[in-house]
C-alpha positions as CSV (number, residue, x, y, z in Angstrom):
1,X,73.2,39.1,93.0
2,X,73.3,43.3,92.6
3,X,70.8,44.4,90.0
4,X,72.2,47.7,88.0
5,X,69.4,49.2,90.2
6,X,71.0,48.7,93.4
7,X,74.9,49.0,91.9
8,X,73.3,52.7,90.4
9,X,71.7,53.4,94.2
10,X,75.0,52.3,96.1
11,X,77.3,54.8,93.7
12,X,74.7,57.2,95.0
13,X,74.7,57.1,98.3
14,X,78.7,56.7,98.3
15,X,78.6,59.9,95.9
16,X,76.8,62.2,98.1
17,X,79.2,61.3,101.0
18,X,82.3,61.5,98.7
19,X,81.0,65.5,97.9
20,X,80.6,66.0,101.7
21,X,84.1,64.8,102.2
22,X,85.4,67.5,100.2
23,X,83.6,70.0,102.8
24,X,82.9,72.3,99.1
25,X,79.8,73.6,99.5
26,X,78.7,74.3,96.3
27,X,79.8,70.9,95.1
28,X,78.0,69.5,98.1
29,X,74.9,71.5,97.3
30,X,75.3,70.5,93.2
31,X,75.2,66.6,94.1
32,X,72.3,66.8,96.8
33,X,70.3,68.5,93.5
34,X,71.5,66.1,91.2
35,X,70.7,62.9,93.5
36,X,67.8,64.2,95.9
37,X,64.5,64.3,94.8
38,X,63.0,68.1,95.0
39,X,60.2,66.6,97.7
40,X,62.7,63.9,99.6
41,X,61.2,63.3,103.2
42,X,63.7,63.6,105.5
43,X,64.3,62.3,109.1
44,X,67.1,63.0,111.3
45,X,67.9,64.0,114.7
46,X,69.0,67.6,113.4
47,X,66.0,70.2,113.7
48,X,65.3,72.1,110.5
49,X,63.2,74.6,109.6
50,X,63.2,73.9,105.6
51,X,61.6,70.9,103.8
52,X,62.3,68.4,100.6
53,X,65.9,69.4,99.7
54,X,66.0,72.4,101.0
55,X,66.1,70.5,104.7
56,X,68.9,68.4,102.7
57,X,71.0,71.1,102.2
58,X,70.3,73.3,105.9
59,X,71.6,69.6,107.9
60,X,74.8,69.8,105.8
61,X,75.3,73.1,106.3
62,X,74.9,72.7,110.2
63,X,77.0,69.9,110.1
64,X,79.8,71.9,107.8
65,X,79.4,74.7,110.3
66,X,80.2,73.0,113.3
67,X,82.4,70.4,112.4
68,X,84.3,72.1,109.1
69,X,87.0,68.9,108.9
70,X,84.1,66.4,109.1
71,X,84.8,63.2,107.5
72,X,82.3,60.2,106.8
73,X,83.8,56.6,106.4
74,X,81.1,54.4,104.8
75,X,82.0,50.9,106.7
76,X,79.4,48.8,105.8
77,X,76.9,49.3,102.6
78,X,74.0,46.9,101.9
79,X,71.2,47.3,98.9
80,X,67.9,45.9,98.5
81,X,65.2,46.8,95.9
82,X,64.6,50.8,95.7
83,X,66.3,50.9,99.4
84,X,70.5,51.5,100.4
85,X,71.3,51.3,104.1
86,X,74.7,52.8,105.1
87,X,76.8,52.6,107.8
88,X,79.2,55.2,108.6
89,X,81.5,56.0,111.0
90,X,82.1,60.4,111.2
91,X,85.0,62.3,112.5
92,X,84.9,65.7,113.0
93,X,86.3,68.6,115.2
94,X,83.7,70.7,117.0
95,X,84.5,74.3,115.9
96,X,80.8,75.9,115.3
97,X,78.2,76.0,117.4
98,X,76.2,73.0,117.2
99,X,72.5,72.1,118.4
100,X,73.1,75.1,120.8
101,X,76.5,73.8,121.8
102,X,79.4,76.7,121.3
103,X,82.4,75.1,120.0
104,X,85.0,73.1,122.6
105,X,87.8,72.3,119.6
106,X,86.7,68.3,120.7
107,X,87.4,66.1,118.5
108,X,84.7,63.5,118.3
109,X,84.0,60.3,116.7
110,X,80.5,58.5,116.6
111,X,78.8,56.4,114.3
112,X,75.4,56.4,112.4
113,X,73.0,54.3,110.0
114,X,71.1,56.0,107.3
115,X,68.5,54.4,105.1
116,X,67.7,56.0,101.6
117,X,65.1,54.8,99.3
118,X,65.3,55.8,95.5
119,X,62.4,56.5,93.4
120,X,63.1,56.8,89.5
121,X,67.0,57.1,90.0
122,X,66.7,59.6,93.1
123,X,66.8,59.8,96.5
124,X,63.0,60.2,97.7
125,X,63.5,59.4,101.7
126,X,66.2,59.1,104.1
127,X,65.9,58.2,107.7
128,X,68.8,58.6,109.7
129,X,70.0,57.0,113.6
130,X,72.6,59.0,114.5
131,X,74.3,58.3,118.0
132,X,74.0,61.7,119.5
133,X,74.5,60.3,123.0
134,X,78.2,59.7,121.5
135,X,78.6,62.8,120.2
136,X,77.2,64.7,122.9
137,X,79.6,63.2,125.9
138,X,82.9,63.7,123.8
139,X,81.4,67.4,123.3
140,X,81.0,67.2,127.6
141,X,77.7,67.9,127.6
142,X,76.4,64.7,129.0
C-alpha cells in the first residue's frame, strides 16, 4: 500500500522528467531547484565538473546539448520508503557533441534505471545505470 510519502516522491520523480520533456531550460532548471536538494550527491556516467545541484543542472544541459529532441518514457516506477527507482526508456537525435562525440544526426534509443532517495520532501541522491554501450554503438563508435 503507497504511503502519501512515496505517492509525493513518485509525482517527483515523474515531474522532473515531465520538465525535461519540454527541452525548456529555464523550466527544467526551475523544477531541478524546486525538487533537488542544494547538496544532492549525484552519480552518473556523465563527467561533471560542478557539484550538489549545480552537477544536476550541467548533465541536463549536456544531455539538451547533444540530443535537443530528447525524450524520456518512464516505463516502470516502483517506491519504497524515502527511495523511487525509475525505469526509462530515452530517445533522442545526436545533434551536439557528446562525451567528445561530434554530432552523426543518429537517432538513438537506449534505456536506463535511476534511483533517487528523498530527504524531507527533496531529492538528496540519485544514482544512475545508464546503458552507454547502447548509446555508444547506435552513435558508431563502438
Amino acid at each position: 500500500m503507497p504511503t502519501d510519502q512515496t505517492t509525493r516522491n513518485k509525482a517527483s520523480f515523474r515531474r522532473l522528467h515531465e520538465a525535461a520533456n519540454t527541452r525548456d531550460a529555464a523550466l527544467l532548471a526551475q523544477t531541478i531547484d524546486e525538487l533537488v536538494a542544494p547538496d544532492v550527491r549525484l552519480g552518473t556516467p556523465l563527467p561533471v565538473r560542478a557539484t550538489g545541484v549545480q552537477a544536476v543542472k550541467e548533465v541536463w544541459t549536456i544531455l539538451l546539448r547533444a540530443y535537443p529532441d530528447l525524450h524520456l518514457t518512464v516505463e516502470d516506477l516502483i517506491a519504497e520508503g524515502d527511495k523511487v527507482v525509475g525505469r526509462t526508456t530515452v530517445t533522442g537525435t545526436h545533434q551536439g557533441e557528446y562525451m567528445g562525440i561530434p554530432p552523426t544526426g543518429t537517432s538513438v534509443t537506449y534505456n536506463e534505471i535511476f534511483i533517487f532517495r528523498f530527504q524531507d520532501g527533496r531529492i538528496a541522491e540519485i544514482w544512475g545505470v545508464v546503458d552507454l554501450f547502447a548509446q555508444l554503438k547506435q552513435l558508431g563508435v563502438l
